[in-house]
C-alpha positions, 0 to 999 in steps of 0.5 A, a space after each residue: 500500500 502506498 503511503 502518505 503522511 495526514 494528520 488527523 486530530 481527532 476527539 473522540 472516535 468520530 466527528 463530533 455531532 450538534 457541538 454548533 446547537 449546543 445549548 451553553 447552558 446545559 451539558 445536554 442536548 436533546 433532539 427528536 430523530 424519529 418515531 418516539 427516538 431522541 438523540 442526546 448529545 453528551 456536550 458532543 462527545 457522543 451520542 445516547 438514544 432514548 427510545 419510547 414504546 407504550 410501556 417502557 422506555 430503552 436508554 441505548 449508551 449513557 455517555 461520558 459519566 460527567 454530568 447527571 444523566 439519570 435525572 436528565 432522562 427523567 425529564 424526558 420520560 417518565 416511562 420505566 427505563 432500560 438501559 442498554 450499552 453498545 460496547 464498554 467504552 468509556 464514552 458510551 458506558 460511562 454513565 453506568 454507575 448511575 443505573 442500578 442495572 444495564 445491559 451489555 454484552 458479556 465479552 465487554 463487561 470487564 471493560 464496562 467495569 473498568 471504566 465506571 471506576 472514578 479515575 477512569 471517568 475523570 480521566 476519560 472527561 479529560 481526554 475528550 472534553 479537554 477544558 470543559 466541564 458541566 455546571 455544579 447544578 448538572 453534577 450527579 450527586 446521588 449514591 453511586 450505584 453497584 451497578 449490576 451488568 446483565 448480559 445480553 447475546 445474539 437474538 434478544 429481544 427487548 419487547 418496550 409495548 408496541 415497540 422490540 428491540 433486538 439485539 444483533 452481535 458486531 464484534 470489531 470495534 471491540 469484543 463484545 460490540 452490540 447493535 440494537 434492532 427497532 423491528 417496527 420502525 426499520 431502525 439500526 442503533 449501531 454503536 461505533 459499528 457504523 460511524 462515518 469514522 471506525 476505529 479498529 486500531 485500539 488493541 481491544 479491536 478484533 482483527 480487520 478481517 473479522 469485522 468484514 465477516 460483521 459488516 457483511 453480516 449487517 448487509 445480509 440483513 439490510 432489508 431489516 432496517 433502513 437507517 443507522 444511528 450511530 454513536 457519533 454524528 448524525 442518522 446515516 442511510 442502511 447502504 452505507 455498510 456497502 461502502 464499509 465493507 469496500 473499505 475495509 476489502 480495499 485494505 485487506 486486498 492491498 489497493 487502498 491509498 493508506 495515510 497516516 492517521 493521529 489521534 490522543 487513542 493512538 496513531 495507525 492507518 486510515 483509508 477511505 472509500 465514498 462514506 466510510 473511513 476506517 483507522 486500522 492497525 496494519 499488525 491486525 487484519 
């Protein structure tokens, strides 16, 4: 592969989504993005979905852990709540310790753990948000929880009345990576599977060749869904995993045009094809 020299600083993952809508006054941002679904920004870090059904409502990822996201969600439903994680990682599992139970993965769990424990969250706050920090107000002064980690596999469905969400396996960005089917409403909630950036570089990352068998199983399901939701930037059309998956053939096959990628993560390889890029360590294909 040919190689030349681009620096990318990037904050976290992906480009950040709604930084500009941001209201200067709260640490969250709120917006509708479908049938009953709101997008939370965590102050632009990441994305959190809270999505309604008659009876219950799902929380899919909890952000960073910095500020009060419990009593946020409270504001905006007063449905029972479940809340589900896409991966460990700690912008998207931080806010676990303010949830008495959630749901993840087994094959992610450790990670989960290990970033719920306060100097992993004050350190990932520093990372990603560098300067910024929530209100006093917005801070969670509640009882930490012993949050107690219930796994969830292939095939399981969260039935929230009129409304299932069943989980689908994508290893690749890590482990242990899930995404969550809306079955009524044809919508993919997709973690960091299927953000405009992937990063398959961290040394949790599962090799490239193993996240194609993923992206290609995605795509044998495609009439299952017609929107993804990712963990970072805004709602993306289904045929985007087509254009994942040339990309990471185009690195696996020798005919991409590698560059060299930075980021506070670590620094690799990127390639991009139409849509997608894809940060990938060259050691692990």
């Amino acid at each position: 592969m040919k190689r030349k020299s681009l620096t990318l600083i990037s904050l976290v993952l992906a480009a950040l989504s709604f930084v500009a809508g941001q209201d200067s006054g709260s640490w969250f941002s709120v917006k509708e993005v479908g049938n009953n679904i709101w997008q939370i920004s965590d102050h632009g870090a990441d994305n959190i979905y809270l999505v309604e059904g008659i009876d219950s409502a799902m929380l899919i990822d909890n952000g960073l852990g910095t500020a009060d996201l419990a009593s946020y969600v409270k504001k905006l439903t007063s449905k029972p709540l479940i809340v589900v994680i896409t991966h460990g990682h700690p912008d998207h599992a931080g806010s676990n310790y303010q949830f008495e139970k959630v749901y993840i993965h087994p094959a992610d769990a450790e990670a989960a753990r290990a970033v719920n424990r306060t100097e992993s969250r004050a350190a990932s706050a520093k990372t990603m948000q560098p300067g910024n920090a929530p209100a006093e107000s917005e801070l969670y002064k509640g009882e930490p929880f012993d949050t107690k980690l219930i796994p969830v596999t292939e095939g399981y469905t969260f039935k929230l009345g009129g409304r299932r969400m069943q989980v689908m396996e994508t290893p690749g960005h890590t482990p242990g990576g899930i995404c969550l089917l809306d079955i009524e409403n044809k919508i993919l909630f997709t973690g960091d599977n299927n953000n405009v950036l992937v990063w398959l570089f961290l040394a949790s990352c599962k090799p490239l060749h193993e996240y194609l068998v993923t992206l290609e199983k995605q795509k044998s399901r495609i009439s299952e869904f017609t929107t993804l939701m990712p963990g970072h930037g805004v709602p993306i059309p289904s045929d985007f995993i087509s254009d994942q998956i040339a990309c990471v053939k185009s690195i696996l096959d020798g005919t991409c045009e590698a560059k060299e990628y930075k980021s506070f993560a670590g620094n690799s390889m990127i390639c991009t094809y139409g849509r997608s890029s894809v940060a990938f360590n060259p050691d692990n294909l």
